[in-house]
C-alpha positions as CSV (number, residue, x, y, z in Angstrom):
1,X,79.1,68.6,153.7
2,X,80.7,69.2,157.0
3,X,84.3,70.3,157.7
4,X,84.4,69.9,161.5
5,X,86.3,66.8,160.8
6,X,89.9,67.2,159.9
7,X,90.7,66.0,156.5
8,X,94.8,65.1,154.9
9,X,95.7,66.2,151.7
10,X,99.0,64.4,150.6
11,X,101.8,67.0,150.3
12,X,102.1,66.9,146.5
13,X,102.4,69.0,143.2
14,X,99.2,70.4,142.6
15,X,98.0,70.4,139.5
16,X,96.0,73.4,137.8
17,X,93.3,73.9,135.4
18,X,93.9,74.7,131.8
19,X,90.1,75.6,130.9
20,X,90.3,78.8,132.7
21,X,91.3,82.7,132.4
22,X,94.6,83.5,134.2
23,X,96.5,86.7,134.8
24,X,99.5,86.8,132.7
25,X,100.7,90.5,133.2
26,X,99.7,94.0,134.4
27,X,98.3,95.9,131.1
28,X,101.1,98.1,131.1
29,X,103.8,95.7,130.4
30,X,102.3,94.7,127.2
31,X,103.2,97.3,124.2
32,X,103.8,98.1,121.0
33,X,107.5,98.5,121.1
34,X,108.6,95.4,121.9
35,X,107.8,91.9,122.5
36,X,107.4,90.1,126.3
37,X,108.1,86.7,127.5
38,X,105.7,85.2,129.8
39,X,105.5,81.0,130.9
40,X,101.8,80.6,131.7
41,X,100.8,76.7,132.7
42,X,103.7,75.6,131.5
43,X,103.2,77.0,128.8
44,X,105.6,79.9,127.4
45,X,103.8,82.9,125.7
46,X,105.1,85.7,124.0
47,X,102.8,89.2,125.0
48,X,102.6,92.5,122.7
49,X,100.1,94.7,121.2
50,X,99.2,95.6,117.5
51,X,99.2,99.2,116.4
52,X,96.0,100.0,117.4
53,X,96.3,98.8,121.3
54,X,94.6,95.1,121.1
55,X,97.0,92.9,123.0
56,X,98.0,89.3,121.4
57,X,99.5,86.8,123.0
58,X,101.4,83.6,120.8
59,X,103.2,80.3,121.6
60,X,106.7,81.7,122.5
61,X,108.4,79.1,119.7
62,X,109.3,79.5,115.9
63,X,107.2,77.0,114.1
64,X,110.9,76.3,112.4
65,X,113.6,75.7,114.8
66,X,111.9,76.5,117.7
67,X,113.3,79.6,118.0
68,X,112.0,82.5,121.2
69,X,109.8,84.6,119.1
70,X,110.0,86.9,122.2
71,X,113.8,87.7,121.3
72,X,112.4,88.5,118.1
73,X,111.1,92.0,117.1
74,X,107.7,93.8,115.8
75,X,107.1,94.7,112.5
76,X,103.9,96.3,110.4
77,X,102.3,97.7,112.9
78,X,100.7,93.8,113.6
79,X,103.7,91.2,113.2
80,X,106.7,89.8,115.0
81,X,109.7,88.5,113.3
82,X,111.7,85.7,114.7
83,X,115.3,86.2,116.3
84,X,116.4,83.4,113.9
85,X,115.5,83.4,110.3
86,X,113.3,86.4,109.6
87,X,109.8,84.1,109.3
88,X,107.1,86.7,110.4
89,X,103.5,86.0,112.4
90,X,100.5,87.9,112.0
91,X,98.4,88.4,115.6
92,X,96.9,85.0,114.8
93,X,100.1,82.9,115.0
94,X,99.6,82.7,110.8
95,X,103.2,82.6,108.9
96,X,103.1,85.6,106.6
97,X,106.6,85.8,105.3
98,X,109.3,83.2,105.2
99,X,113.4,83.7,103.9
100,X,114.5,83.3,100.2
101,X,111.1,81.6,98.6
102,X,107.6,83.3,97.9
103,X,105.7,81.0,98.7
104,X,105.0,80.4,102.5
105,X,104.0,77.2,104.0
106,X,100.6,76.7,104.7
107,X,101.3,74.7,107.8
108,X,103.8,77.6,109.0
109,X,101.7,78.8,112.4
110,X,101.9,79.2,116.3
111,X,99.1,79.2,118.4
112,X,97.4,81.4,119.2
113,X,95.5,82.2,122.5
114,X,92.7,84.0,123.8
115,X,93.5,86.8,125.5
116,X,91.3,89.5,127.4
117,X,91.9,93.2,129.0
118,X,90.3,93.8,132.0
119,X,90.7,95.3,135.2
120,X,93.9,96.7,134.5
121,X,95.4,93.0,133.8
122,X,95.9,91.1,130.1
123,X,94.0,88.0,130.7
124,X,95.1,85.0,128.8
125,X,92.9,81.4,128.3
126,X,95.1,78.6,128.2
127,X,93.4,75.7,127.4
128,X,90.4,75.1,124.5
129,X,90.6,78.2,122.8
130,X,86.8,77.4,121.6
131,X,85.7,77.5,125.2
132,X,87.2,80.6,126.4
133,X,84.0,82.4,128.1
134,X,84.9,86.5,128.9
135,X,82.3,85.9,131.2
136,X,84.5,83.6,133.7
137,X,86.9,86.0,134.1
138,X,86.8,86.5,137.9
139,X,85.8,90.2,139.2
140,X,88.3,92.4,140.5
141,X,85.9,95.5,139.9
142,X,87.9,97.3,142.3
143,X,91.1,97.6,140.5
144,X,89.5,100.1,138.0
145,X,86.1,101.4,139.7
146,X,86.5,105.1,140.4
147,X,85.4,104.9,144.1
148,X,88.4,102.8,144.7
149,X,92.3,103.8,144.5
150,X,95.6,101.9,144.6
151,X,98.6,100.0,143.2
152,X,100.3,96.5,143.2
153,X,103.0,94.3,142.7
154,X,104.0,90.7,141.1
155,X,105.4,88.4,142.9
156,X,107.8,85.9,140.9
157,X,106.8,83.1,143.5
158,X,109.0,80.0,144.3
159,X,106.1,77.5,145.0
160,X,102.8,75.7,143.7
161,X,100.1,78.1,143.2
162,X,97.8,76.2,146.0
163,X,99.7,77.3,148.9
164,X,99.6,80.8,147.5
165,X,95.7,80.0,147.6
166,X,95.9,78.2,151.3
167,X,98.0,81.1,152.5
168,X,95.3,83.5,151.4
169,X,92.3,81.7,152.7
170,X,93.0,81.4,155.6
171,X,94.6,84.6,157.9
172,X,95.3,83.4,161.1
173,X,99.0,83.1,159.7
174,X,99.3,87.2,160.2
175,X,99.7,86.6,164.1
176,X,102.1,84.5,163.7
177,X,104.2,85.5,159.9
178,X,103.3,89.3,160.2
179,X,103.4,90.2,163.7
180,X,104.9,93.6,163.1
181,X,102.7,94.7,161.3
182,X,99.3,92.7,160.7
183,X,99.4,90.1,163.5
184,X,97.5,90.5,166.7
185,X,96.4,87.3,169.3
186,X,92.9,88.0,168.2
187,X,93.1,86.6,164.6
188,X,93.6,83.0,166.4
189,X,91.0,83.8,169.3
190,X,87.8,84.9,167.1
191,X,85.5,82.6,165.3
192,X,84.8,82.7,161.9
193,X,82.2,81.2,159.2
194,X,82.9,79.6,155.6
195,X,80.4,79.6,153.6
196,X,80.7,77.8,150.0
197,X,78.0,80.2,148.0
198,X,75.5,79.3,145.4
199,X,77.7,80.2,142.7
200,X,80.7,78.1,143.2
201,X,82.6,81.1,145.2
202,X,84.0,80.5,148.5
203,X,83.2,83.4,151.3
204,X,85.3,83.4,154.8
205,X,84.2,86.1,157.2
206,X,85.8,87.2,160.5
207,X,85.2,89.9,163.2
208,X,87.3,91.2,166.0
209,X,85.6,93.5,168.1
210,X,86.9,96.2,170.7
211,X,90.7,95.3,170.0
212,X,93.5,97.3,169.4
213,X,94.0,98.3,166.0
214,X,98.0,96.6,164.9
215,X,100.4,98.8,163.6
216,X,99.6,98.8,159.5
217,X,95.8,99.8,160.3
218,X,96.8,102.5,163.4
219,X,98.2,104.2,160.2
220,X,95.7,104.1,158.0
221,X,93.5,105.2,160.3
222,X,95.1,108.1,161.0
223,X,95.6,109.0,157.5
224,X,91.6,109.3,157.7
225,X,91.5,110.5,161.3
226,X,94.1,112.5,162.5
227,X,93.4,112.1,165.9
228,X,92.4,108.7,166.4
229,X,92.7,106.9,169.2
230,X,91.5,103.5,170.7
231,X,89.7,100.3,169.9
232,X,88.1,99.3,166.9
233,X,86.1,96.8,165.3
234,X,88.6,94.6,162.6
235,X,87.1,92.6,159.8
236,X,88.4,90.1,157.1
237,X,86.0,88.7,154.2
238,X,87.6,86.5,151.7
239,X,86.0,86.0,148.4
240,X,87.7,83.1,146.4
241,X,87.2,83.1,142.3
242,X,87.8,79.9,140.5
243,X,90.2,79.0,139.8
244,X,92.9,81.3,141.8
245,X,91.8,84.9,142.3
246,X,90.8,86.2,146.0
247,X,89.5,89.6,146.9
248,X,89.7,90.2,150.6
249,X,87.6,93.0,152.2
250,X,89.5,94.8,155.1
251,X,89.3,97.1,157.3
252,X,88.9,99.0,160.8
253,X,86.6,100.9,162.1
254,X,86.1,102.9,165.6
255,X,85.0,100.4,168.2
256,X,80.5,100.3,168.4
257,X,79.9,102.3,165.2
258,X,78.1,99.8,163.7
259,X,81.1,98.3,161.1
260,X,79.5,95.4,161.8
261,X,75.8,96.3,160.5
262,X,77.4,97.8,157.7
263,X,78.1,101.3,158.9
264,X,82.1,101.7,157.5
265,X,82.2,105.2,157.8
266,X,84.2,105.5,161.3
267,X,86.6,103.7,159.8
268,X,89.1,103.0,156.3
269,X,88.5,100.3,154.3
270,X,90.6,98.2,151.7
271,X,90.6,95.5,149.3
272,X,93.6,93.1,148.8
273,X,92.9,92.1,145.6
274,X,94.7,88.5,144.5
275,X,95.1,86.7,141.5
276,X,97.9,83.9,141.3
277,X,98.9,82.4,137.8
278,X,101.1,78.7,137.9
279,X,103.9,79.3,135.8
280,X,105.2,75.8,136.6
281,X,104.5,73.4,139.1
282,X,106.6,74.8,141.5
283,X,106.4,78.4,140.7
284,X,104.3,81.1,140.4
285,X,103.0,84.7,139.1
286,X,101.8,86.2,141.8
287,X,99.1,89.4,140.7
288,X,98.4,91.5,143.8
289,X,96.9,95.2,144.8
290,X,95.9,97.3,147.7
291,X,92.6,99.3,147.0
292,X,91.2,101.8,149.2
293,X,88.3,103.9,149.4
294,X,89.4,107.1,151.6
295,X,91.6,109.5,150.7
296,X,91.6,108.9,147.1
297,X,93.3,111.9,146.3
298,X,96.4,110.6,147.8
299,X,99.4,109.4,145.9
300,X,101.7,109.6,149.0
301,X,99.1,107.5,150.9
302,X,98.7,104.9,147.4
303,X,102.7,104.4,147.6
304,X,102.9,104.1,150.9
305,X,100.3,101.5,150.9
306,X,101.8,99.6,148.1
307,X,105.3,99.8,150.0
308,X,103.8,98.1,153.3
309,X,102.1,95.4,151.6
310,X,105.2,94.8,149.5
311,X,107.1,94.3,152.8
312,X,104.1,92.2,154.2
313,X,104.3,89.7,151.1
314,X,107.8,89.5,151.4
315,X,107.3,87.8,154.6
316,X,104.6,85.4,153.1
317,X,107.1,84.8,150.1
318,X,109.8,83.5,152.3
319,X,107.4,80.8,154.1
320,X,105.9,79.6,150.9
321,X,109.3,79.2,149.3
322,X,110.3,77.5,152.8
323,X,107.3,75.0,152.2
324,X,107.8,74.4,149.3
325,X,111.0,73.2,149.8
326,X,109.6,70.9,152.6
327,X,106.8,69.4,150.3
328,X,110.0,68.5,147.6
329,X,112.1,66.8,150.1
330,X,108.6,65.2,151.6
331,X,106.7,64.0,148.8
332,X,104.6,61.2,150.6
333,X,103.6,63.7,153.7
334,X,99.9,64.6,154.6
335,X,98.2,67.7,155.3
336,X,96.7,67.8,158.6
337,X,93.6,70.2,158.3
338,X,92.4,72.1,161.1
339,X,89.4,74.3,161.2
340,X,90.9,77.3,160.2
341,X,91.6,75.5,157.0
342,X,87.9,75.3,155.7
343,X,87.9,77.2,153.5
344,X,91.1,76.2,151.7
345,X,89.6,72.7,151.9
346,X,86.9,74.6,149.2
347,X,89.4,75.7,146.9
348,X,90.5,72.3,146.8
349,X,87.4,70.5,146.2
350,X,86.4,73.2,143.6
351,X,89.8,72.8,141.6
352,X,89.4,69.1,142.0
353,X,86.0,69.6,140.0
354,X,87.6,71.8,137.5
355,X,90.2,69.1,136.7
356,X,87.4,66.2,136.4
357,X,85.3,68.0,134.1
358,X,88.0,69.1,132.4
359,X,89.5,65.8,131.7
360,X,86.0,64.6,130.8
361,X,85.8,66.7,128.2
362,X,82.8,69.2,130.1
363,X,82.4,72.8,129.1
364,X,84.1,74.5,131.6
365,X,82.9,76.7,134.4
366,X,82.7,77.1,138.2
367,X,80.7,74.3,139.9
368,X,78.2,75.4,142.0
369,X,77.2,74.5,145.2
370,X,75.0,72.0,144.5
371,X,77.0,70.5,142.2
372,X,80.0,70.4,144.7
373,X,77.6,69.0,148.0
374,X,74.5,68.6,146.8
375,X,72.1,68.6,149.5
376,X,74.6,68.6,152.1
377,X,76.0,71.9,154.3
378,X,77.7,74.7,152.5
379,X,78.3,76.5,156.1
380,X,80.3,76.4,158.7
């Protein structure tokens, strides 16, 4: 299927996949002291962990009056007691104690979801609990690989968690958005390719060769090279996750030293690792790190990274909160797509697919390439 030919997308709500594993916090916000509140899908969920670590995660809403369970409190090492009356859940959503009678009533639950701990985040499954798959979790190896160091953020964001996705697919916005820091002419000027992969992933690749290194990188390479000076070599390599996590490969390396054929070690190298949770149709929870590989040692270096990035997504935060506004006030408006939107036009397709099978009752998964074009191009 080719994208050389701009396609619209009406500016709407976009609507998200329940079948699917989604972010809901850091692990380190979940504990055994007290509960969280969380709205995941619409949905709000109330975190904590038992006694012995394992993280739960319930329907945030006293199967009596309705009640926040999260302004409630944990008891028994396994239980949280509602704020209102006293009725107590087990880690299963399961009534196990209700006021002034002995008898509880056997219909007395919350649900219950699936929940997963991996790469330093809580994952939580919010649709057909019988479906969740650990295996669809997307990989953010980085995050916890010992090769790799760094720190992140969440972003409360003020928008629809598609033009977090858009924003991230496509980089030719840092010229323009992030000029003090990431931008340079050469992120409009160079080509790149999109390639839809085999398994459903999305892959967008760019080079800029013999330019000078923007402010954010001349740092980071000097962190690694005191002395540095000149051109390098610049890449960016998204890797979109169904339904809404992206990795991006980064980095700069000295101009000629063979960055390009896989030789990084003239240079520094990072991951921005992504991972955007809807909250609501016009908000989101927005999961983000900077991983690095060089100078792991570094907790000066891991801060100040985390710091600049902060800053950085500020900048993106206002402009998605701005469109956002926009797409409110112009419901019935079409997105023009240009090129350098080929790979967001991926993401869309593959949710699109998501949604379908979902609503058909499929078992869920990501589509794969064939599925999405059959015999037709996954490059461009």
């Amino acid at each position: 299927m080719s994208l050389e030919t701009p396609e619209t997308v009406t500016a709407k709500i976009f609507p998200h996949p329940l079948n699917a594993w989604y972010a809901i916090a850091w692990d380190h916000e979940v504990t055994s002291k007290e509960p969280m509140s969380r709205t995941v899908a619409g949905k709000p969920v109330v975190l904590y962990r038992t006694a012995d670590g394992r993280p739960v995660a319930l329907a945030d809403a006293c199967w009596h009056r309705l009640a926040p369970l999260s302004m409630g409190k944990l008891v028994g090492g396994d239980e949280i007691q509602c704020p209102y009356h006293g009725l107590r859940y087990n880690s299963a959503g399961r009534c196990t104690q209700m006021p002034a009678q002995r008898t509880v009533n056997p219909s007395a639950m919350v649900p219950s979801f699936p929940v997963e701990e991996r790469y330093r985040y809580v994952w939580i499954w919010p649709g057909d609990m019988t479906l969740a798959d650990p295996d669809l979790i997307p990989d953010m190896s980085q995050m916890t690989d010992p090769e790799w160091a760094g720190d992140g953020e969440t972003i409360h964001a003020a928008c629809n968690y598609q033009l977090i996705l858009d924003n991230l697919m496509d980089l030719t916005h840092e010229e323009f958005v992030h000029g003090a820091s990431l931008g340079q002419a050469e992120l409009s000027e160079s080509g790149f390719h999109t390639k839809l992969e085999e398994d459903g992933s999305v892959t967008v690749t760019r080079w800029m060769r013999d330019v000078e290194p923007p402010p954010f990188w001349r740092k980071n390479m000097r962190d690694k090279f005191p002395d540095f000076e000149g051109l390098v070599d610049r890449w960016q390599i998204i890797h979109y996750y169904a339904p809404s996590t992206i990795c991006i490969d980064v980095g700069v390396a000295k101009a000629g030293t063979g960055a390009d054929q896989g030789d990084r070690s003239q240079g520094v190298n990072g991951y921005v690792m992504n991972t955007i949770t809807p909250e609501t149709d016009r908000s989101s929870h927005y999961f983000w790190a900077f991983m690095r590989n060089y100078r792991l040692e570094s907790q000066t270096i891991t801060t100040q990274l985390r710091n600049g990035v902060h800053g950085v997504f500020g900048e993106d935060e206002v402009m998605l909160q701005a469109q956002q506004a926009n797409i409110d006030a112009n419901p019935d408006h079409e997105f023009y797509s240009l090129n350098i939107d080929s790979g967001g036009m991926w993401v869309r397709r593959i949710l699109d697919r998501m949604l379908e099978a979902e609503k058909a009752g499929l078992e869920p998964g990501r589509p794969t390439a064939d599925e999405l074009v059959g015999s037709g191009s996954t490059e461009r």
